[in-house]
C-alpha positions in Angstrom: 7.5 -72.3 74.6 9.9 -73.7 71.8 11.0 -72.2 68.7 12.7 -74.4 65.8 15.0 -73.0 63.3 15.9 -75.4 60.5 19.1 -75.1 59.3 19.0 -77.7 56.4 20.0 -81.1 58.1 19.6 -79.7 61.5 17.2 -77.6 63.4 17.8 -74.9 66.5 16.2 -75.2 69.2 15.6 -72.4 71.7 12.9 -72.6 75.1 11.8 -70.1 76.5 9.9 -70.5 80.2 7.3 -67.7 81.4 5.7 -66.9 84.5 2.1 -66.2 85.8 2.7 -62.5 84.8 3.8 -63.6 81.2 7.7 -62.9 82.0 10.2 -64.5 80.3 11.8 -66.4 83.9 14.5 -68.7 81.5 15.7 -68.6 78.7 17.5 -71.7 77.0 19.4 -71.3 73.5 20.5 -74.1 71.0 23.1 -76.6 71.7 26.7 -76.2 70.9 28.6 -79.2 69.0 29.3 -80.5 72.8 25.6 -80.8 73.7 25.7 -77.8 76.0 22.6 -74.9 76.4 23.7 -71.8 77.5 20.9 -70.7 79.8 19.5 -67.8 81.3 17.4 -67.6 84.3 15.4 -63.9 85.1 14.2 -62.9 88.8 11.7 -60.1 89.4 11.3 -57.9 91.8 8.1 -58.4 93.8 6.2 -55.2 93.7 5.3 -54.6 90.2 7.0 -58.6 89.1 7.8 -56.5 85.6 11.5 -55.2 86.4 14.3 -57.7 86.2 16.5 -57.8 89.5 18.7 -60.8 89.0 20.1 -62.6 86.1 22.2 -66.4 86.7 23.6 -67.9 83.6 24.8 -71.8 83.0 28.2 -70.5 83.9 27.3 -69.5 87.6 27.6 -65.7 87.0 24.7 -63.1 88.0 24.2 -59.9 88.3 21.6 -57.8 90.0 19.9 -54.5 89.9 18.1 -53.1 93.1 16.6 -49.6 93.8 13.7 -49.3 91.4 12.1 -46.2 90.9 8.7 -47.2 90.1 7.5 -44.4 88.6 9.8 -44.9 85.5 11.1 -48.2 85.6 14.9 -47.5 86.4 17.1 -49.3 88.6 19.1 -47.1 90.7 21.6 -49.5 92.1 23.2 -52.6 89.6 25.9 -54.7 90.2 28.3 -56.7 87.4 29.3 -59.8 87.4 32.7 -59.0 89.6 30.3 -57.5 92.4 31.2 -54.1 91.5 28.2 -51.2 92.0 26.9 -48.8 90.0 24.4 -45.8 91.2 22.0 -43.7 89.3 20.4 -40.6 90.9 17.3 -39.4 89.2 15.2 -36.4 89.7 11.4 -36.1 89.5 11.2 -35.8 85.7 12.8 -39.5 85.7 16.2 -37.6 83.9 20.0 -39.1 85.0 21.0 -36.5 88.1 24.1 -38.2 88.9 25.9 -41.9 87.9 29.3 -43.4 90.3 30.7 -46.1 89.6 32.9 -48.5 91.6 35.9 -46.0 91.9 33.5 -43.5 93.2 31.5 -45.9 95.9 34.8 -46.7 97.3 36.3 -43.6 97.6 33.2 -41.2 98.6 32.5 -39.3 95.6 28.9 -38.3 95.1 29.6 -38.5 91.5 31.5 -39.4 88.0 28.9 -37.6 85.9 26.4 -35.6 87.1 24.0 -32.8 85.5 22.1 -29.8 86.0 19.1 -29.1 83.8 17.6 -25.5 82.9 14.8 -26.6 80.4 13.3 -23.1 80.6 14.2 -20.5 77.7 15.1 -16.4 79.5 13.0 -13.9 77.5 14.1 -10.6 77.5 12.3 -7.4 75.3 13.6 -9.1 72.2 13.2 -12.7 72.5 15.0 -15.1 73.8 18.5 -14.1 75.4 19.7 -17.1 77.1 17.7 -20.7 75.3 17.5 -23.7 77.6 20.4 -26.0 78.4 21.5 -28.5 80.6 24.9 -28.8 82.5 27.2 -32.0 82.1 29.8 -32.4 85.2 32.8 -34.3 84.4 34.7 -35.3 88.2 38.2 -35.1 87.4 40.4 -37.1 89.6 43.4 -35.1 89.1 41.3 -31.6 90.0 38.7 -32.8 92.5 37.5 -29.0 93.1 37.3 -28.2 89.3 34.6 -30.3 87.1 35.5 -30.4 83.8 32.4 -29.2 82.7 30.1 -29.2 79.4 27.0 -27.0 78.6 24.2 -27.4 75.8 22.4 -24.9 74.7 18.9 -26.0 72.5 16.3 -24.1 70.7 12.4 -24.5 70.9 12.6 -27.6 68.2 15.0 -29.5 71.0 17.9 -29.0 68.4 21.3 -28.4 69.8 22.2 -24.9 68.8 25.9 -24.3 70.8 27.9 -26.7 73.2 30.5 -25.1 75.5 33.5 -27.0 76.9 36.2 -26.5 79.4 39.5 -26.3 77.1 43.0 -25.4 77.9 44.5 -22.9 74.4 48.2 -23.0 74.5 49.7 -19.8 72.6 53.4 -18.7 71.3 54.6 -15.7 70.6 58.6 -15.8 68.9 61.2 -15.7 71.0 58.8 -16.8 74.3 57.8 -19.8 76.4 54.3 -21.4 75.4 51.7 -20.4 77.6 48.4 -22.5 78.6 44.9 -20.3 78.8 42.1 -22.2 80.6 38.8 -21.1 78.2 35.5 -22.4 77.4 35.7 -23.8 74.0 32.4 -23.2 72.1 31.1 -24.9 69.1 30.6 -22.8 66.1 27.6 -21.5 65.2 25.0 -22.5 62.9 22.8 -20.9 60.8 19.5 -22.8 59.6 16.9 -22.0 56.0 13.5 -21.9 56.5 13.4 -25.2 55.9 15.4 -26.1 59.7 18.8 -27.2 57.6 22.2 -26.1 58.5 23.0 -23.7 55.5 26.2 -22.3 57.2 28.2 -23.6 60.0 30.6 -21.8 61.3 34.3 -23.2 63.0 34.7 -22.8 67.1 35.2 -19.7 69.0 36.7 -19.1 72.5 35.8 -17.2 75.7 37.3 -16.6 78.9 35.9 -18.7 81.9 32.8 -17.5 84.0 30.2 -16.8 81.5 29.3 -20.4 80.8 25.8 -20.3 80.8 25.3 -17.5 78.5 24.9 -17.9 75.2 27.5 -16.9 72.9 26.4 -14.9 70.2 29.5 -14.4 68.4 30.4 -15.5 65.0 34.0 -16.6 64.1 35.7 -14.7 61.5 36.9 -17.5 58.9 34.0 -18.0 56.7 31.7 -20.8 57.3 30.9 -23.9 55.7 27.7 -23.7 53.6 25.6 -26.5 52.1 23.4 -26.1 49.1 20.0 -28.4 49.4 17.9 -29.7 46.7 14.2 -30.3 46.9 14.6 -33.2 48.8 16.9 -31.9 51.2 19.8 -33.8 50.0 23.1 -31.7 50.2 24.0 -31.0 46.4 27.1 -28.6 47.4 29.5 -28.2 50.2 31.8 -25.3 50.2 35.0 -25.3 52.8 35.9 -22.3 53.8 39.1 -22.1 51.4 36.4 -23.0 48.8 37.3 -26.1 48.5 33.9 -27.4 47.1 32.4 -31.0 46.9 29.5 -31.6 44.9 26.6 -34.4 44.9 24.8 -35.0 41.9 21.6 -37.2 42.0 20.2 -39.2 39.4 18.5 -42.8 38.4 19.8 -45.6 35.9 17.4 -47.4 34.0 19.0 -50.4 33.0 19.4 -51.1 36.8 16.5 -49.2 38.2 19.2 -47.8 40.8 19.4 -44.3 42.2 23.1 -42.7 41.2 24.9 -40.6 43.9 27.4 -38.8 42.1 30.2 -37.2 43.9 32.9 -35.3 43.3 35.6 -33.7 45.9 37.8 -30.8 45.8 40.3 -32.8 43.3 38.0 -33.2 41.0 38.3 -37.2 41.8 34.4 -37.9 41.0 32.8 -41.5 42.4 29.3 -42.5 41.5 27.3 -45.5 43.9 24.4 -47.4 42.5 21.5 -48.3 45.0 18.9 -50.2 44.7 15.0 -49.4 46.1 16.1 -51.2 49.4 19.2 -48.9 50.1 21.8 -51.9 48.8 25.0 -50.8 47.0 24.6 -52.6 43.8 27.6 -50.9 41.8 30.4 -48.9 42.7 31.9 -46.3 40.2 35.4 -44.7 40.4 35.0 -42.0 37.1 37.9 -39.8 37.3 41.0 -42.7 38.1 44.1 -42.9 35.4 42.7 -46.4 34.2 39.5 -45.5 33.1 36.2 -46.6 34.8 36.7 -49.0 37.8 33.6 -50.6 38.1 32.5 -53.1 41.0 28.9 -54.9 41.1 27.3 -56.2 43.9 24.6 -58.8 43.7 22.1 -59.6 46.7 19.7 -62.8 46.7 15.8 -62.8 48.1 16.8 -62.0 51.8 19.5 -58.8 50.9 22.9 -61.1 51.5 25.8 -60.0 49.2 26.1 -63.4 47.5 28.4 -61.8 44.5 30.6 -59.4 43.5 32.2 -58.3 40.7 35.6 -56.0 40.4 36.7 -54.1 37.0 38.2 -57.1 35.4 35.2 -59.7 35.7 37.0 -61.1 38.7 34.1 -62.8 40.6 34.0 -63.5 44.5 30.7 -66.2 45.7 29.2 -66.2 48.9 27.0 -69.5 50.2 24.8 -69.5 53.4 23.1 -72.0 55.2 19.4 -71.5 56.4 20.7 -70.0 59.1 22.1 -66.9 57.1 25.6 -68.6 58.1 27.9 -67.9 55.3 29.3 -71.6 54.6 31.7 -70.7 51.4 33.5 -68.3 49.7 34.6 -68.7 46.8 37.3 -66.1 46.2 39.5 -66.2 42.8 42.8 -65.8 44.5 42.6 -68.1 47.1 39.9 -70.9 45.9 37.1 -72.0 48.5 36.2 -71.7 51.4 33.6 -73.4 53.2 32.8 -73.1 57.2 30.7 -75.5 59.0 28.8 -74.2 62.6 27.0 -75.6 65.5 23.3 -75.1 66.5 24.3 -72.3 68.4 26.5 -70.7 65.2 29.8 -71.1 66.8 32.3 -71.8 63.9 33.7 -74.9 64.2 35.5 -75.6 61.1 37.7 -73.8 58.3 38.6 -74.9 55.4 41.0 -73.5 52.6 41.0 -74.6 49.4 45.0 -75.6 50.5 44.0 -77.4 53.5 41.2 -79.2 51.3 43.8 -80.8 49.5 45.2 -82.7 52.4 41.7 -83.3 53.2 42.4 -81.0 56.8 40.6 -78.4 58.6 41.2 -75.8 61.6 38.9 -76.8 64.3 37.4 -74.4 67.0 36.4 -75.4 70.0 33.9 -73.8 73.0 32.3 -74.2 76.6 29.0 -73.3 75.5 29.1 -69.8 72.6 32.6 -68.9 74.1 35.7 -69.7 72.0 38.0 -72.2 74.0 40.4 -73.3 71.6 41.7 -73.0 68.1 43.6 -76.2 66.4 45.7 -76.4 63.4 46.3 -79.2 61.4 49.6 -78.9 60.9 52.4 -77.8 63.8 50.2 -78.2 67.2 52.5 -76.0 69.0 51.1 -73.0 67.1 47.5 -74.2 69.1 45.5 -71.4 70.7 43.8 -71.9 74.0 41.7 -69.6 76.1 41.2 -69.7 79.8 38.1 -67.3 81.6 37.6 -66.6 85.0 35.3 -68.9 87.0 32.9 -67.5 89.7 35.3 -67.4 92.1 38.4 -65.6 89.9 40.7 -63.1 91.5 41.7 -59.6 90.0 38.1 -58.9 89.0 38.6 -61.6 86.0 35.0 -63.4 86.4 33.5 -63.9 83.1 36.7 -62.1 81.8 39.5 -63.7 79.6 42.1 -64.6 82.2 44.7 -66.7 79.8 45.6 -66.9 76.6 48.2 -69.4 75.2 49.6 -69.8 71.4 53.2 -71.1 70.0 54.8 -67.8 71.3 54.0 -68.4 75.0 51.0 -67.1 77.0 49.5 -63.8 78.1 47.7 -63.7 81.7 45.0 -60.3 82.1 44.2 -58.6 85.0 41.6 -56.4 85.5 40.7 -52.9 86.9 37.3 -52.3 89.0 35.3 -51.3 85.5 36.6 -53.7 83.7 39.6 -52.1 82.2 42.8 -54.0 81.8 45.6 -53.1 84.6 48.3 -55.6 84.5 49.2 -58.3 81.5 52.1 -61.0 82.2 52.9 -61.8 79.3 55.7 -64.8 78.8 57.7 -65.6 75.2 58.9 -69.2 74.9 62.5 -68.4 72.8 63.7 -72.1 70.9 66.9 -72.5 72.9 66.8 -69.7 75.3 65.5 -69.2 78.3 61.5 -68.5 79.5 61.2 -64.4 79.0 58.5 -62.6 81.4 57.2 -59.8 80.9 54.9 -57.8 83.5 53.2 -54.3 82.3 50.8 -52.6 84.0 48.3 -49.5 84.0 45.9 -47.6 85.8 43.2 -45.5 84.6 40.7 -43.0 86.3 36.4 -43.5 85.6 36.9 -41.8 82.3 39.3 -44.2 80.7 42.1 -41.9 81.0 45.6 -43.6 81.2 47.1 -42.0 84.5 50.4 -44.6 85.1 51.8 -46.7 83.1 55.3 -49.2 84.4 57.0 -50.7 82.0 58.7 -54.3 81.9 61.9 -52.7 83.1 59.9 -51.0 86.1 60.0 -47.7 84.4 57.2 -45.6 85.8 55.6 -43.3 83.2 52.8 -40.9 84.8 50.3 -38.8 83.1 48.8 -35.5 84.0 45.7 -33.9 81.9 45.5 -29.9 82.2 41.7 -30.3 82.5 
């Protein structure tokens, strides 16, 4: 199967092969300005042949998923492009039990996430006393016996009604040191119309630890924030609790068959947005400045893209595109035109400033198939840009990764962590006159993204510890 997209002068052309079961087994997009197709081939498993298991791409990466669990269609084992695993644990109802990752695998840790699920409501004489929620396990690293743990509580509609977290409160007194208080943080409580909209919400509370699966029925004492509805359940008033009000006012305009949003803050600073049937901003109002009415117009063509707009003194910016919805100029009145040229594959490949037109110059891009290889500049080379990823046999866990970067200042080398996060960057200045300058800095983060050491250039060693 082929499918053509004309784009003017050119066409893209994308095939797509299938297999006796109708599943897509390759994939093939449109050529880049060097001739090349970024492919994709697909590999089924061979039970149901409906559940991808391998994927191999023109670059020689692939990554795999294993494990299914028919029943719901989930992979329960997957592995990235570095060879790095990731586990899912389900339970009969096909809902996530458990997820580790890489760090976990290796080190023995049944889990990074896991959760508990109590989808059944207590009834006591009066009703409901504890609603149905589920259990979110956090492992922390730094406390392996103590999950930092988060509980949702939701009503009969499936709506979350209160959320509980582990939370540290540090309090002062005068003349005394600050003191840390390990609580469960719980998100304020809301109260619905009969209509299921929040009409008041009220700010967080605290509790001690050990009640965390029982509701909390208190209310904090600051007043909450309430919302006024019209008939259309739009909010028409919003009052803070120090009053501070903000106000919506809906209306239509007839001259642009636009719906006006009126809105004014606490300040009394009032803004009114024009939209049109399809959603589109067509005119922006600021009402309340010290100039008057600053007015901005957008205008869309057939297909809804912003091919004009307008500011408050009839300054006018263009936007061209291509049959490709590529924009190919803009035409801006401080900086003249601007036109683009692509590829079949809509890599950029050319730039062109009104400036550069002059001298009849562009910046060029160039790419190994869709990614960006290199940027050049007409004028001083030296400020070139070049980019350098990891083959499919990188070190450092850098396949398919950006490994190298190099411009007129130097280079920058990356190294990367087990999910992918950055852990080490050598980056070296070229100084006119001087001497090469090197510069290592590295980091390492636990499964949550959470910086835990830092070292500097100098080989200063800056640690980080989390009271949770």
């Amino acid at each position: 199967t082929q499918i053509k997209q004309q784009l003017g002068s050119s066409e893209a052309v994308s095939d797509y092969t299938y297999d006796a079961y109708g599943n897509i087994i390759k994939t093939t997009l449109p050529a880049n300005s060097k001739g090349q197709r970024m492919w994709y081939t697909y590999r089924y498993e061979p039970v149901m042949n409906m559940y991808v298991e391998r994927i191999d791409d023109a670059f020689g990466y692939r990554s795999e998923a294993a494990n299914f669990d028919y029943r719901y269609g989930m992979a329960l084992r997957r592995m990235d492009l570095n060879h790095f695993y990731y586990e899912t644990d389900i339970d009969n109802l096909g809902r996530v039990k458990a997820v580790r990752g890489p760090n976990e695998l290796a080190t023995g840790v049944p889990y990074i996430i896991a959760f508990d699920y109590q989808p059944k409501a207590t009834f006591g004489t009066n009703g409901i006393t504890v609603p149905a929620y589920a259990v979110t396990k956090h492992y922390d690293i730094q406390h392996p016996s103590d999950d930092m743990e988060t509980v949702t509580f939701v009503d009969g509609f499936g709506r979350p009604v209160q959320v509980k977290k582990d939370g540290v409160v540090t309090t002062a007194a005068k003349g005394s040191a600050p003191k840390d208080e390990t609580v469960m943080i719980v998100s304020g409580r809301n109260v619905y119309d009969a209509f299921g909209r929040v009409a008041k919400a009220y700010y967080p509370v605290t509790e001690a630890v050990g009640s965390k699966t029982t509701f909390n029925k208190a209310f904090d004492n600051v007043s909450p924030t309430v919302t006024v509805y019209d008939v259309l359940d739009r909010a028409m008033k919003v009052t803070l609790p120090d009053n501070a009000e903000t106000k919506t006012e809906y209306s239509t305009d007839a001259g642009s068959n636009a719906l006006v949003t009126t809105v004014t803050d606490a300040l009394g600073n009032r803004q009114a947005t024009y939209t049109d049937g399809s959603g589109k901003t067509v005119k922006t109002e600021q009402l309340s400045g010290p100039d008057g009415i600053i007015t901005t117009s957008f205008e869309y063509d057939g297909i809804d893209r912003l091919v004009k707009v307008t500011d408050t003194e009839g300054n006018v910016t263009t936007s061209v595109y291509d049959m490709g919805d590529r924009r190919t100029e803009v035409n801006h009145p401080a900086s003249g035109i601007t036109t683009f040229t692509y590829d079949a594959l809509g890599n950029v490949l050319t730039k062109q400033t009104a400036n550069l037109k002059k001298e009849g110059k562009t910046i060029n891009y160039e790419y190994d198939y869709g990614r960006l290889t290199a940027i050049n500049y007409p004028d001083h080379p030296e400020n070139n840009v070049k980019y350098h990823y990891g083959g499919i046999n990188s070190s450092y866990n850098r396949i398919g990764r950006l490994m190298l970067r190099e411009d007129g200042s130097g280079a920058i080398e990356y190294y990367y962590g087990k999910m992918g996060e950055v852990a080490k960057t050598v980056r070296t200045l070229i100084v006119p006159n001087q001497a090469v300058a090197t510069y290592v800095t590295q980091w390492k983060y636990d499964s949550h993204n959470r910086l835990l050491e830092m070292i500097y250039p100098d080989e200063e060693k800056v640690t980080y510890g989390y009271n949770l």
